[in-house]
C-alpha positions as CSV (number, residue, x, y, z in Angstrom):
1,X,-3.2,0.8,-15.2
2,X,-4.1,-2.8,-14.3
3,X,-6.7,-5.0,-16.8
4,X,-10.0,-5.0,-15.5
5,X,-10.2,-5.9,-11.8
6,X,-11.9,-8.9,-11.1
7,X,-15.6,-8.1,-9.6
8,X,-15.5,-9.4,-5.7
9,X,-13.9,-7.1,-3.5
10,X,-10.9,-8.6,-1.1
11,X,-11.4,-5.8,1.5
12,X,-14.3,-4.3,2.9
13,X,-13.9,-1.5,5.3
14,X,-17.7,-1.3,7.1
15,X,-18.4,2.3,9.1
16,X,-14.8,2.9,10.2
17,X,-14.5,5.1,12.7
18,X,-11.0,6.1,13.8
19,X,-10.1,8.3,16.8
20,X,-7.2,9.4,19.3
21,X,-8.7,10.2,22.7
22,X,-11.4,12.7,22.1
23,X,-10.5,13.7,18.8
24,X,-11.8,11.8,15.8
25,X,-9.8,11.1,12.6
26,X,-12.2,9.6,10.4
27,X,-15.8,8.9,11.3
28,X,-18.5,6.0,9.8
29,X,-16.3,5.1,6.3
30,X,-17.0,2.1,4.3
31,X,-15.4,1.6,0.7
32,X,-14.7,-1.6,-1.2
33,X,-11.3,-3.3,-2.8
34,X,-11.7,-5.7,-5.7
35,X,-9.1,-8.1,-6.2
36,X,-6.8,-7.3,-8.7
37,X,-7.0,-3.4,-8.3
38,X,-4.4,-0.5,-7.9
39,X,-6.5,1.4,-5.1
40,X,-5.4,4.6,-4.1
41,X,-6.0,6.7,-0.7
42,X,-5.8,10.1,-1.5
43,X,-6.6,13.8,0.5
44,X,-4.4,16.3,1.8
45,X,-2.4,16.6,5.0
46,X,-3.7,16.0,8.0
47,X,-6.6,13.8,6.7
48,X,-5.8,10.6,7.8
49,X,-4.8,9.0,4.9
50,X,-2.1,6.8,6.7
51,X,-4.1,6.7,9.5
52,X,-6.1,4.0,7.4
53,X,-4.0,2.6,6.3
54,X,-2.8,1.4,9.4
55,X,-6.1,0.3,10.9
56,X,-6.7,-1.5,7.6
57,X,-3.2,-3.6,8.3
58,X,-4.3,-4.1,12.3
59,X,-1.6,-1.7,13.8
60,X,-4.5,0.2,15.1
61,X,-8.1,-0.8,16.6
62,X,-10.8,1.9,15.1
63,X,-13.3,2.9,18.0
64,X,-16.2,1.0,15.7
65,X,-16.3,-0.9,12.6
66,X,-14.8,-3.5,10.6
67,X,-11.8,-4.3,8.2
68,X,-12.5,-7.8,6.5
69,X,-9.5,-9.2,4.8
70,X,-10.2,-11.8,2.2
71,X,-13.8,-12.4,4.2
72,X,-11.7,-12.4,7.6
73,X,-11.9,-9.5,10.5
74,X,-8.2,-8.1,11.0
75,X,-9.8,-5.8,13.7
76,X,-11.3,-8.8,15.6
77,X,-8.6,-11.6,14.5
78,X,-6.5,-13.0,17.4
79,X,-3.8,-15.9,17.5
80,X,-3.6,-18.4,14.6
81,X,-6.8,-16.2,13.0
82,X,-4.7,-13.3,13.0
83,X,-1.8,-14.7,11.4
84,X,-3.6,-16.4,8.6
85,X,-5.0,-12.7,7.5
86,X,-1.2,-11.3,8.2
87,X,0.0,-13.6,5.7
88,X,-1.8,-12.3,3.3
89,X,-0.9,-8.9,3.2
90,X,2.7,-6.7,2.9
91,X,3.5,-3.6,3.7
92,X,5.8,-0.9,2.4
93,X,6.2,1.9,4.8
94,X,6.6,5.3,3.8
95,X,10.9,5.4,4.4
96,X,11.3,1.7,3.3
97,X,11.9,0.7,7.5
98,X,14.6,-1.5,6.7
99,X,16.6,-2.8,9.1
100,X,20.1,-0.8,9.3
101,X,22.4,-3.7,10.9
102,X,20.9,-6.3,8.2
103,X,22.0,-6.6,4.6
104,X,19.2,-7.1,1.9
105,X,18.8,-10.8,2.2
106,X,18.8,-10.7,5.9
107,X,15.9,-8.3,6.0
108,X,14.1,-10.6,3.5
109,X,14.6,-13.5,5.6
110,X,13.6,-12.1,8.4
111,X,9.9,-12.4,7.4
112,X,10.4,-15.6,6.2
113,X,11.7,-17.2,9.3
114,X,8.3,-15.0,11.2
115,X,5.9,-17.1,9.0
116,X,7.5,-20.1,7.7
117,X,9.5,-22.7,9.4
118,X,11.6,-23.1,5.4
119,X,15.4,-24.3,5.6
120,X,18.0,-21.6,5.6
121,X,19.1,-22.4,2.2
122,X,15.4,-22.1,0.9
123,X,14.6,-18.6,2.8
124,X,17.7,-17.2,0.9
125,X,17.1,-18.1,-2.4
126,X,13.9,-17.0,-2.2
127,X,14.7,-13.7,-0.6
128,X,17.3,-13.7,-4.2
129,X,14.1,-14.1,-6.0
130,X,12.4,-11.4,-4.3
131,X,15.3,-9.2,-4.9
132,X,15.0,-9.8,-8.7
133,X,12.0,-9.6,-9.2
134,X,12.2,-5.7,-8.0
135,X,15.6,-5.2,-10.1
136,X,17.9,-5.5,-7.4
137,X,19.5,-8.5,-8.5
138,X,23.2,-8.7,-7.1
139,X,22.4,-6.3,-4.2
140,X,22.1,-9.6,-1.9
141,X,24.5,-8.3,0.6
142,X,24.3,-4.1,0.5
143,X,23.5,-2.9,3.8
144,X,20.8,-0.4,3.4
145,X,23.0,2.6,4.3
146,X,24.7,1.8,1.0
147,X,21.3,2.3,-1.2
148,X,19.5,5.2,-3.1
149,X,16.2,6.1,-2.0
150,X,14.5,4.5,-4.7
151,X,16.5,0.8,-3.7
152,X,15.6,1.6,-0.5
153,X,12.2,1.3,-2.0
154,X,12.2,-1.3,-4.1
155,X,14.0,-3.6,-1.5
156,X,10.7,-2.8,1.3
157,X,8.5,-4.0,-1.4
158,X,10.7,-7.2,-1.5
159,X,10.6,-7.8,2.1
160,X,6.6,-7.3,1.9
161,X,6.7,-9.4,-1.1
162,X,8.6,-11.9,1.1
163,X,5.5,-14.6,1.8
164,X,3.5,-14.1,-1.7
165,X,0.9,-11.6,-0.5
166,X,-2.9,-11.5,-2.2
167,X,-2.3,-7.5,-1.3
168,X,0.4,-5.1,-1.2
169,X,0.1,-1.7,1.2
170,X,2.6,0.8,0.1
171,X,2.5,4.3,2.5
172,X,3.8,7.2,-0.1
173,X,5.8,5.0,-2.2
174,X,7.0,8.0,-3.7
175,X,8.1,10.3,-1.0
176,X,11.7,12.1,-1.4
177,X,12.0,10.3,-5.0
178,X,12.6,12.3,-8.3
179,X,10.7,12.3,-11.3
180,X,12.8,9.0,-13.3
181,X,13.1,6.9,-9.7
182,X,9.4,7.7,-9.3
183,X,8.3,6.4,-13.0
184,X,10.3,3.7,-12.5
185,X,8.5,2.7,-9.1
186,X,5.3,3.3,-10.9
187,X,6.5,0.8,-13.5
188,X,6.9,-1.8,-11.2
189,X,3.9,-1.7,-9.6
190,X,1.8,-2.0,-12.6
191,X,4.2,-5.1,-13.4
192,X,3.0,-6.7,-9.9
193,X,-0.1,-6.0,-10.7
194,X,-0.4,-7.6,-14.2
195,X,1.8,-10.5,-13.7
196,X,1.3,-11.6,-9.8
197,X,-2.0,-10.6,-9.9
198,X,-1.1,-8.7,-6.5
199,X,-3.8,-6.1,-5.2
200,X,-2.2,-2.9,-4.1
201,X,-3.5,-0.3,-1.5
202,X,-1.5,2.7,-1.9
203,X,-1.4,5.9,-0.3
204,X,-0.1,8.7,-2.5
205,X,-0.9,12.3,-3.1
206,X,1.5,12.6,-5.9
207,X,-1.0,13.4,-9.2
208,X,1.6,11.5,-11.9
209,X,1.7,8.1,-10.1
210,X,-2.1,8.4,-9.6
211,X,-2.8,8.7,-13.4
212,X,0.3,6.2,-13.7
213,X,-1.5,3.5,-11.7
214,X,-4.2,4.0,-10.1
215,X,-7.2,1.9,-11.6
216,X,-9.7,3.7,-8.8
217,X,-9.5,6.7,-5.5
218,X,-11.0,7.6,-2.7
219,X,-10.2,10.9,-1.7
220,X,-10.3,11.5,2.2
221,X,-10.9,15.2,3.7
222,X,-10.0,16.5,7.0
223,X,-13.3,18.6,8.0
224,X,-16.0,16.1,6.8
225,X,-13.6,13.2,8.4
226,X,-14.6,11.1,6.0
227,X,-14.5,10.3,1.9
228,X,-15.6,13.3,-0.3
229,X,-15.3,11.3,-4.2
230,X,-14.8,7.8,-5.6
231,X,-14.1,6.5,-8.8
232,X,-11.2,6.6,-11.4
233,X,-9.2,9.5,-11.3
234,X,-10.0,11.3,-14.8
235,X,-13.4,11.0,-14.0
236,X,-12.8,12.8,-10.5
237,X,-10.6,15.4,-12.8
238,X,-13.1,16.3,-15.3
239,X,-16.4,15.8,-13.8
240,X,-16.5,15.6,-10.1
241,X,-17.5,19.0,-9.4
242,X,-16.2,18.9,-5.3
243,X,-14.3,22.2,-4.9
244,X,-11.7,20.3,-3.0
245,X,-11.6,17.5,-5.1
246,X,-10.8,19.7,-8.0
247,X,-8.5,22.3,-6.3
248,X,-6.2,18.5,-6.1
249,X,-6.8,17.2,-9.9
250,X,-6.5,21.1,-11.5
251,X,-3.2,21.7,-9.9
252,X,0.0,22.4,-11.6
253,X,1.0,19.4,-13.7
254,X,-2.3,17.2,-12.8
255,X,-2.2,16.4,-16.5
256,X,-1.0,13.5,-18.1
């Protein structure tokens, strides 16, 4: 896990409610991010754990409420507003989204010619940069078709890395990765973290990267339509006393 997260919070989601036509998602949540912090979105199918995510990035409007991004409204924002909070933020979605007909450094520079008006030769060597930094140094000109799964992931969090972020959102990071490829991923986001200082928002319901990373959860459940438990995960394991909330944290290979 991260050091100590430093105390004011970079996101504040204020009585969220999320629906599609009649039916409501989530209904009247508010929760905190400090800066600095591995946050993790947890619950089980169904529950609208991506679903937040993507309000919290300003895919979707919620029917009420707010998501403030570094003190700033994303669901409100509009024009040069707007931008300023989407430069702030990267996303990893959960199959990496790359862009088939693009090698690595294209996709990279792709976001960098959306937000910055840098010289070619500058966008590339960053996007190089980028590339390292995830351990995919030399992979400059793979076509995405030619990676594993767990390049495929490491190269989304380099195009989300692409404009130096305050906050990272990564939607199942681990999805279709075994054990090694997932411990590795882990890895790197605690080295993001630590280093870059990066704040990461991550949806997950796989128990070994929670313990891995996680420096607090909220777990989200589909019949309340809301958040059920807070705080670090071991203290959700061995004290929270939630039925559902323990059914997650007492299943096989929950442990460390």
């Amino acid at each position: 896990m991260t050091t100590e997260a430093h105390a004011s919070p970079i996101i504040r989601v204020e009585n969220l409610t999320v629906a599609y036509d009649d039916f409501v998602v989530l209904r009247d949540v508010s929760f905190e991010i400090k800066r600095g912090e591995v946050f993790v979105i947890l619950g089980g199918s169904g529950c609208g754990k991506s679903t937040l995510l993507k309000h919290m990035i300003g895919l979707y409007q919620p029917v009420q409420g707010r998501v403030l991004i570094d003190g700033m409204d994303i669901v409100r924002a509009e024009g040069e507003d707007l931008r300023a909070i989407l430069r702030k933020i990267g996303v990893m979605y959960q199959h990496g989204a790359l862009f088939g007909s693009m090698n690595l450094l294209e996709n990279i520079q792709l976001v960098l010619t959306e937000f910055t008006d840098l010289p070619a030769d500058t966008m590339k060597q960053i996007a190089r940069m980028k590339l390292k930094v995830v351990g995919l140094q030399g992979t400059e000109y793979k076509m995405p078709s030619e990676l594993s799964g767990g390049m495929k992931k490491r190269a989304a969090i380099a195009r989300a890395m692409a404009i130096d972020p305050m906050i990272l959102f990564l939607d199942e990071p681990s999805a279709g990765l075994d054990p090694i490829t997932s411990a590795q991923l882990d890895d790197l986001v605690l080295k993001l973290a630590r280093i870059l200082k990066i704040t990461f928002v991550i949806v997950t319901h796989e128990l070994h990267s929670i313990y891995a990373v996680a420096d607090r959860v909220i777990m989200l459940d589909k019949e309340s339509k809301g958040i059920i438990a807070t705080g670090k995960p071991e203290e959700l394991r061995d004290r929270c006393d939630h039925p559902l909330v323990t059914q997650f944290f007492k299943r096989e290979g929950g442990g460390r």
